[in-house]
DOBA-117916 format. One record per atom (N, C-alpha, C): x, y, z; residue number from 1; residue in three letters; atom name. Coordinates in steps of 0.05 Angstrom, whole numbers. Layout:
BEGIN
<r <X,Y,Z>,NUM,ala,CA>
...
***
This chain:
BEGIN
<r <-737,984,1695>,1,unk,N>
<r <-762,993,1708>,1,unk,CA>
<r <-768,1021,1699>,1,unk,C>
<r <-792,1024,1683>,2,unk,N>
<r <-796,1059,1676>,2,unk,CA>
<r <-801,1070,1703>,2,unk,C>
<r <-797,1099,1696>,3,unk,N>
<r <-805,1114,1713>,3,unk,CA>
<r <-832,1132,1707>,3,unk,C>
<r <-843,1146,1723>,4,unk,N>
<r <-863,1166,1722>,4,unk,CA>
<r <-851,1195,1707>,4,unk,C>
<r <-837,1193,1703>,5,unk,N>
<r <-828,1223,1692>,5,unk,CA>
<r <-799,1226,1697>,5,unk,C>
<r <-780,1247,1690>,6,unk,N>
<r <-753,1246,1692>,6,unk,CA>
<r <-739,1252,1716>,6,unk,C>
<r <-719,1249,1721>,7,unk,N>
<r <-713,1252,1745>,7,unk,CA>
<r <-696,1286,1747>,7,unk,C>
<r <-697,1310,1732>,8,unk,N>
<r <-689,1332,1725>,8,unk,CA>
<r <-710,1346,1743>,8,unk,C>
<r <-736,1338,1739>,9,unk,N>
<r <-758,1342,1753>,9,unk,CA>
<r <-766,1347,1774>,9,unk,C>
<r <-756,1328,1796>,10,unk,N>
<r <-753,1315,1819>,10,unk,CA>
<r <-749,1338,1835>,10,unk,C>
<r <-768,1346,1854>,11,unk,N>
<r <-767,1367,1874>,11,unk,CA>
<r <-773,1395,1872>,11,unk,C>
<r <-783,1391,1845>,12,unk,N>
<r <-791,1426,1838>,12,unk,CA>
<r <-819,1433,1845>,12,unk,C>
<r <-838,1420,1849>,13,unk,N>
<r <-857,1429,1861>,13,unk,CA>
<r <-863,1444,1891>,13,unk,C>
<r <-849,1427,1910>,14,unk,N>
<r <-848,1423,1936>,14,unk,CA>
<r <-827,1456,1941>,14,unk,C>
<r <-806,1455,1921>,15,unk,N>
<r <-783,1480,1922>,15,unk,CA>
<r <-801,1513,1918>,15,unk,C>
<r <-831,1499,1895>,16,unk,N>
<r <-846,1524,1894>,16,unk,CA>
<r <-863,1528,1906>,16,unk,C>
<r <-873,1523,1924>,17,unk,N>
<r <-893,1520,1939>,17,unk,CA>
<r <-886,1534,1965>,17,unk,C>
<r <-905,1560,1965>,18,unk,N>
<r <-895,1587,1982>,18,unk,CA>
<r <-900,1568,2018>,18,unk,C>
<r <-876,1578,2032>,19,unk,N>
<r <-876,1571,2066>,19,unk,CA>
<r <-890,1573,2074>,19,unk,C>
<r <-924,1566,2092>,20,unk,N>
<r <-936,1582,2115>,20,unk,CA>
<r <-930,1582,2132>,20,unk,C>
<r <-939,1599,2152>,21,unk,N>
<r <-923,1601,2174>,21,unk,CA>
<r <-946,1585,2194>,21,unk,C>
<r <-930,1568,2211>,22,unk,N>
<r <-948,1549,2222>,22,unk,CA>
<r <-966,1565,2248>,22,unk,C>
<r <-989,1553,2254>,23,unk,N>
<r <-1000,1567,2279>,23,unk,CA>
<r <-1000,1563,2301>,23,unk,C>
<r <-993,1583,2319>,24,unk,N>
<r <-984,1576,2353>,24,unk,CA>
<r <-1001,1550,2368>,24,unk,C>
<r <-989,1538,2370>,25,unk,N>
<r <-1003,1511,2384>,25,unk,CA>
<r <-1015,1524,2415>,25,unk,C>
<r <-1038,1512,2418>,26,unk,N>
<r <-1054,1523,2445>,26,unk,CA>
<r <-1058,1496,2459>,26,unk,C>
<r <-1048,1501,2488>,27,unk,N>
<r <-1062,1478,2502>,27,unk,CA>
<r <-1088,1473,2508>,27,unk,C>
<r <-1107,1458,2519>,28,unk,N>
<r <-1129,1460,2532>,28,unk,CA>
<r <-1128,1467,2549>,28,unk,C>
<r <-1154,1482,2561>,29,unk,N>
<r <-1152,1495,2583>,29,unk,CA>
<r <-1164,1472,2610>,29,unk,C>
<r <-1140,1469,2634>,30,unk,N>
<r <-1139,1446,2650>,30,unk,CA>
<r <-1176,1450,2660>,30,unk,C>
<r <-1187,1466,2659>,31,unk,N>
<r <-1215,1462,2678>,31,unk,CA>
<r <-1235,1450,2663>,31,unk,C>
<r <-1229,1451,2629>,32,unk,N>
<r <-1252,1428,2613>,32,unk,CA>
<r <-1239,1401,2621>,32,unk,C>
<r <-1216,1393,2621>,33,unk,N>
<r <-1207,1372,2621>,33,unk,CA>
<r <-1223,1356,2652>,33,unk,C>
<r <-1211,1373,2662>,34,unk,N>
<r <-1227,1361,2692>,34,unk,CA>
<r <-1250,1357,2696>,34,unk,C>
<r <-1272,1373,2686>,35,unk,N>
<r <-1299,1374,2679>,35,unk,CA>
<r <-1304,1351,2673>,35,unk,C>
<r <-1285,1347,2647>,36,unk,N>
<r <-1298,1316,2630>,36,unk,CA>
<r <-1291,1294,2645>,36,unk,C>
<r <-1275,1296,2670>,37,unk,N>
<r <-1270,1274,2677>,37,unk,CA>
<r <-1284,1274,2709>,37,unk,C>
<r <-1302,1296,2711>,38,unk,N>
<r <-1313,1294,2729>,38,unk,CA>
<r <-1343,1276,2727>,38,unk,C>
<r <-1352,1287,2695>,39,unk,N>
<r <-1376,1272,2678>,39,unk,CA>
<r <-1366,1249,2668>,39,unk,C>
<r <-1345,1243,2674>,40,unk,N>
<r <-1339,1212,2666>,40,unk,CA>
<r <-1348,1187,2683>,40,unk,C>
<r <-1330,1199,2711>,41,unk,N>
<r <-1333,1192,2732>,41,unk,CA>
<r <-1356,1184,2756>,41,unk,C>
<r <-1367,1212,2752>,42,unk,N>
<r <-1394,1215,2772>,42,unk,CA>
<r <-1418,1217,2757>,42,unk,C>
<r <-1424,1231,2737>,43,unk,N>
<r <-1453,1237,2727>,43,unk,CA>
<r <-1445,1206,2716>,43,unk,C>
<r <-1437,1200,2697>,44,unk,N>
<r <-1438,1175,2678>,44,unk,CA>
<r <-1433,1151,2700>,44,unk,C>
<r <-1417,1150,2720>,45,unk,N>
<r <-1411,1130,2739>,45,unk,CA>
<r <-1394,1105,2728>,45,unk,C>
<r <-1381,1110,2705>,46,unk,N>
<r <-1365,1090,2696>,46,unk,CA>
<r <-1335,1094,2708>,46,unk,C>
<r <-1329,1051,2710>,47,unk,N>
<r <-1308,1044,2724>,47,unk,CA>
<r <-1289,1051,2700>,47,unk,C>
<r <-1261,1053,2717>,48,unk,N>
<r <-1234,1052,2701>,48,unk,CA>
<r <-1233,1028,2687>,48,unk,C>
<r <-1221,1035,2650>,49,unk,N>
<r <-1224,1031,2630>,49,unk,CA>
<r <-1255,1027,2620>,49,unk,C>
<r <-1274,1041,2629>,50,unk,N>
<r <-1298,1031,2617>,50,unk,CA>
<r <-1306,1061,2590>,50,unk,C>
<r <-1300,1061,2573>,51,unk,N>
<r <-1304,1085,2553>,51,unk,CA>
<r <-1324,1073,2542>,51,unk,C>
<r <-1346,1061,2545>,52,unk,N>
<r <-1369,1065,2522>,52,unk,CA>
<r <-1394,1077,2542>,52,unk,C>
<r <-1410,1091,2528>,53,unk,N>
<r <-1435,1100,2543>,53,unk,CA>
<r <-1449,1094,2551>,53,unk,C>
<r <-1457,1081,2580>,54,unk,N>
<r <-1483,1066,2587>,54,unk,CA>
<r <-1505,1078,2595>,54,unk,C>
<r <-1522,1073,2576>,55,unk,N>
<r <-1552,1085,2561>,55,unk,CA>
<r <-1563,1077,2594>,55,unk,C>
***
């Protein structure tokens, strides 16, 4: 079975390829969440499991 290229190769890109440093994960803030589920609920008036928009 050929290969794509040699196997001497194998992992030198990934080895050069400078670290970033990842970015602080942020939660949502709990009072949009509730919001949306207040406009889920009442302005929109849809039952549990109903996720599509009724026009």
């Amino acid at each position: 079975m050929p290969t794509h290229g040699s196997l001497t190769k194998a992992g030198k890109v990934r080895s050069a390829t400078p670290k970033l440093v990842a970015r602080p994960k942020t939660t949502p803030i709990p009072k949009m969440g509730n919001r949306r589920k207040f406009v889920k609920r009442f302005s929109l008036k849809r039952k549990p499991g109903q996720n599509w928009i009724n026009v």
